[in-house]
Each structure stands twice: as structure tokens, then as C-alpha cells.
C-alpha positions, 0 to 999 in steps of 0.5 A, spaced: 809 232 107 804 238 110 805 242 114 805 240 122 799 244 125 801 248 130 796 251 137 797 257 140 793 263 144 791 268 140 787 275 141 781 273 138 779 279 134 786 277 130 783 280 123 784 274 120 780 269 125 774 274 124 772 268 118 773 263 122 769 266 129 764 268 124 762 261 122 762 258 129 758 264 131 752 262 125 753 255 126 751 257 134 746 261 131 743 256 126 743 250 131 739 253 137 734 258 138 737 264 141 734 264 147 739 258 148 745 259 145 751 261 149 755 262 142 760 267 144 764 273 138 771 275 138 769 280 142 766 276 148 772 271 147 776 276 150 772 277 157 775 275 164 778 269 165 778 267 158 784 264 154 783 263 146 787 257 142 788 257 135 790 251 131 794 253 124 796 249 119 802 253 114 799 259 118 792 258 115 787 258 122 783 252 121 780 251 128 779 254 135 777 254 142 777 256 148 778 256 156 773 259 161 775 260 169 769 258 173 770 260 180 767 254 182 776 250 180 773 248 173 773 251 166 768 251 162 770 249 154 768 254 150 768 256 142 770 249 140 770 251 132 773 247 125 771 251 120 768 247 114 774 246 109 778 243 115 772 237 118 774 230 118 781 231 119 782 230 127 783 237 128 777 238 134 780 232 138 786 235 137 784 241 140 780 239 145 785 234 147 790 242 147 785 245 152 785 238 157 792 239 157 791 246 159 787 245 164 791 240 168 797 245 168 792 250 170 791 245 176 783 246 174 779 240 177 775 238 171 773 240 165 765 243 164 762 244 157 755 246 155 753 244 148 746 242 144 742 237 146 739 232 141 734 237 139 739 240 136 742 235 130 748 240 129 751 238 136 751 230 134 758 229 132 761 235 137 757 230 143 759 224 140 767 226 140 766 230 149 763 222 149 769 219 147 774 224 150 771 221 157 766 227 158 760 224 162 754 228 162 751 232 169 747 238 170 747 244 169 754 247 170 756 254 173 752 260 170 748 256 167 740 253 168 736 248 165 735 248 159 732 242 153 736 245 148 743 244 152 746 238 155 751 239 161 758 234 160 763 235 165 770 231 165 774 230 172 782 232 171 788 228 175 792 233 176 796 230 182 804 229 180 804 222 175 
């Protein structure tokens, strides 16, 4: 039997995260031209408003992801991240579904994400999984413009009693 993973916050300048953070922010960096990726390092992970989660398995960091306080009631999804010896096993719904609880906890009124438009290939299977998980697309989403290099997706929380 393998381990369970487990999902904790984390400060993400951890020294053993800095390979994983190192590979989202290459991914970030290969995918879309500069002037529109809005991938954040370690050191932007700790800004204000920010909570980091990690996803371990036998204390091994295999996925990452984060939650930013917009002022507007919502959070923006940020750093969502399985490193490559990790992917097809679940772990970024598992993570997306941590941060979605979070959030309804944190009484935020929905979730908000941007994420690489279909001219950025190396976003298909990110936009396919926020699909899924009920994320429908909108607008440009607080601090954010326009942009053909970006989709905006935006999932609405119920975060009234059960």
C-alpha cells in the first residue's frame, strides 16, 4: 500500500520546494510570451493575501498550489503545479478540489483563475481539468486586462450552510 498524500500550507521558499517552484515557473515561462505570463516564484507565493499548499506523498513535494484574496470576495487560483514525474495520477484535481474547499471555508464568494488561452498548447489539459471542476469562462478578472494569450475562468461557491 503507498503512501496517502497529504496537503498542507507551506512557506514556499521551503528549500526542497525550490525544484518544484523552479519547474512551474519554466513551464510558465515556455508556454507564453513574457509579456503575458503571470507565473509567480517563491518569492512572489509569499505576497500579501497569498496561501500556499503543498501536496506530499512519503514527504516527497509533488504538487503545488495557491490562493490569492482579491478584494473584490473572490480568490484567484494561482501556481497550480505537478511536477512531471507525478502527472496522470490525479493530483492537480486533488489539489484544485483542497483549494475550492479552502476557499468555501474562507466564506469567498468564487473562485477566479487565469490560465493560457488555446494559443498556448501547454495550458489544454489545465483548461480541460478548471472544465470539468465547473469553471466557466468570463472576463478578464480583477488586476488583469484583455489579453489573446489568457483565458479568464470563474467558478461561483455556495458557501451558505448545507
Amino acid at each position: 500500500m503507498s503512501d496517502p498524500v497529504r496537503i498542507q500550507c507551506e512557506d514556499p521558499e521551503t528549500p526542497d520546494l525550490a525544484l518544484l517552484l523552479e519547474a512551474h515557473f519554466a513551464h510558465g515561462m515556455a508556454a507564453s510570451p513574457s509579456e503575458s505570463n503571470h507565473t509567480l516564484d517563491a518569492a512572489g507565493l509569499k505576497g500579501p493575501g497569498l496561501r500556499f499548499w503543498v501536496l506530499r506523498q512519503a514527504g516527497v513535494p509533488l504538487a503545488c498550489g495557491a490562493l490569492k484574496e482579491l478584494p473584490d470576495g473572490t480568490a484567484e487560483v494561482k501556481s497550480v503545479h505537478v511536477s512531471d514525474k507525478a502527472r496522470g495520477r490525479g493530483l492537480a484535481r486533488i489539489m484544485m478540489t483542497r483549494l475550492e474547499a479552502e476557499a468555501r471555508t474562507s466564506g469567498v464568494s468564487a473562485l477566479v483563475l487565469e490560465t493560457g488561452s488555446q494559443l498556448c498548447p501547454g495550458y489544454d489539459a489545465a483548461r480541460r481539468l478548471y472544465e470539468a471542476l465547473g469553471y466557466r469562462y468570463c472576463g478578464p478578472v480583477f488586476g488583469y486586462a484583455a489579453d489573446p494569450m489568457s483565458v479568464f475562468m470563474r467558478l461561483e461557491l455556495d458557501t451558505g450552510p448545507r
